[in-house]
N, C-alpha and C positions, 0 to 999 in steps of 0.2 A: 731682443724681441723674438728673438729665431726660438729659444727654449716655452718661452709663455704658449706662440702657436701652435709649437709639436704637444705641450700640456693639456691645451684646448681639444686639439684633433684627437689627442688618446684618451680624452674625458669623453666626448661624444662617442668614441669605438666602444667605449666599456660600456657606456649609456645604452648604446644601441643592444650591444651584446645581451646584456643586462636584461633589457625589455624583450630579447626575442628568448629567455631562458624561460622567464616568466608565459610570455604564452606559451610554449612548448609547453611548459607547467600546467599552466589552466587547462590546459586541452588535456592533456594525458590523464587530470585529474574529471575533469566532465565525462569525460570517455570512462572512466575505471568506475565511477559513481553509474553511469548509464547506459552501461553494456549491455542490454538487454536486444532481444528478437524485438524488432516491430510487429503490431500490433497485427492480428490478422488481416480484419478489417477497418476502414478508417469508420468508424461511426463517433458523431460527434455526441461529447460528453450527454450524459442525460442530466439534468437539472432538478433544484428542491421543485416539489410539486407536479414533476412528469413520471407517467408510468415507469414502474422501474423495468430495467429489460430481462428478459427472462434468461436463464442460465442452467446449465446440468454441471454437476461437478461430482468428478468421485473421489470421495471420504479419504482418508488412512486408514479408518477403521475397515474397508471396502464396501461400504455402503453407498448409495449415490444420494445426492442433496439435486432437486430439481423445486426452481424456486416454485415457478406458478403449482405444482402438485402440490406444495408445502402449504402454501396459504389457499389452496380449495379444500384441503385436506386436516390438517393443522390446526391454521388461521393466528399464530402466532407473527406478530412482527421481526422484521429478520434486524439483525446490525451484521451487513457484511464488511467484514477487514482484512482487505487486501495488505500482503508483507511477503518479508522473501526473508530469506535467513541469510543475507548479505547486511540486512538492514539492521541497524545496532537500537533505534528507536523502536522497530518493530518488535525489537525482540525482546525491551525494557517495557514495552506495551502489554506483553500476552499473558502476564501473570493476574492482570490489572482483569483483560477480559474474562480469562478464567474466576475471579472471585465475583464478579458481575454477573455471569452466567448462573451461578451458585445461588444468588443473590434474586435473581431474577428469574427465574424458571418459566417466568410467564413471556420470556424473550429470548426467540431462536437467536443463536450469535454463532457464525461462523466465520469463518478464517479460511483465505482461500492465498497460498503460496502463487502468486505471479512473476514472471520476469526472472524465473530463479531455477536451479536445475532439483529434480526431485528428491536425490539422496541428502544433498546436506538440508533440504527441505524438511525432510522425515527425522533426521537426525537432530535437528532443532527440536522440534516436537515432543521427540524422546527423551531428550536431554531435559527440558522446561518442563514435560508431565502436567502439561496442560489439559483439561476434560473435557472440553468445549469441541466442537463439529470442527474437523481442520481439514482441509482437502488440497490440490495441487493442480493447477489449471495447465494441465500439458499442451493445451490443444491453442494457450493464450485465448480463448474466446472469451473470458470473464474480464479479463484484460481491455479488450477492446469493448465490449461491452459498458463498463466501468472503468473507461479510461485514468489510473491514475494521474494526478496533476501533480504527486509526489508522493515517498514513502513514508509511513504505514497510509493508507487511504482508508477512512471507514464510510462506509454509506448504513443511514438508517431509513430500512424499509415498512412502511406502515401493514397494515393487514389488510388493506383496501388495495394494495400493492406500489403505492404512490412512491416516490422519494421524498421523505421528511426533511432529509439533511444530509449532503454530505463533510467532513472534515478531511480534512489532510494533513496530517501532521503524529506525533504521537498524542495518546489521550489518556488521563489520569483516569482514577475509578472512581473518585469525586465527580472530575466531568462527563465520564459515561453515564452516571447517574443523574446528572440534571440534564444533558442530551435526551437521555431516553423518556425523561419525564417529561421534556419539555416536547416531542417527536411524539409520544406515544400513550401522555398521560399518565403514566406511571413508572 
């Protein structure tokens, strides 16, 4: 009997063990996926059908993007998408937006780097030779703003400035086409 309980007691050590490698795991894994600066401020998400919040961002190109001066000015509807050049979906996404963009001229689309540091930000960009407005939220204000619920995040902004829709997730160029027809009529 003496061997069966010492088998028991070292089955449950290993069990135990086992189970505390596993969360070290999960956690080292949550933490490496969501290492990012919190938010500046805590503003709670904005929702389909509320004003969208206004935002400044400046370009790669050095130009700045200011939404509310865009649509008094403009009056093009925005698809803003938020990404980080950590993110492997974001970055299987933005070739999709650039033919969209091409595709659609009658729809501002920009791309704003969050939670992400600037150079390998820019260097993404460079590398993908995307044409599309891309900018880098140093200041995380578009962030909090537009709080991501996860990465790539797009919001589609109407011309009236409302939120149409947001998605989270990555997005084909099939579905940014029936998003934006279905948000924006065309």
């Amino acid at each position: 009997m003496e061997p069966v309980a010492e088998k028991r007691t070292t089955n449950r050590i290993g069990l135990v063990v086992l189970m505390a490698v596993a969360v070290v795991g999960a956690v080292a894994a949550i933490m490496v996926f969501t290492n990012r600066p919190e938010p500046v401020a805590s503003v709670p998400p904005p929702s389909d059908s509320s004003l969208a919040p206004d935002f400044t961002v400046t370009l790669f190109d050095g130009s700045t993007f200011h939404l509310a001066e865009h649509l008094a000015t403009d009056g093009r509807p925005v698809i803003l998408n938020l990404w980080a050049s950590w993110c492997a979906p974001c970055r299987a996404e933005m070739p999709d937006f650039d033919q969209f963009q091409v595709e659609q001229p009658g729809i501002m689309v920009i791309g704003v780097a969050v939670s992400d540091q600037e150079v390998p930000a820019r260097s993404l960009a460079d590398e993908l030779g995307v044409s599309y407005a891309l900018g880098f939220d140093a200041s995380e204000t578009v962030a909090a703003s537009y709080p991501p619920l996860g990465m790539p995040s797009t919001w589609f902004i109407g011309q009236d400035g409302t939120i149409k829709k947001q998605i989270t997730g990555q997005i084909s160029l099939e579905k940014l086409r029936e998003l934006s027809a279905g948000s924006f009529g065309f």
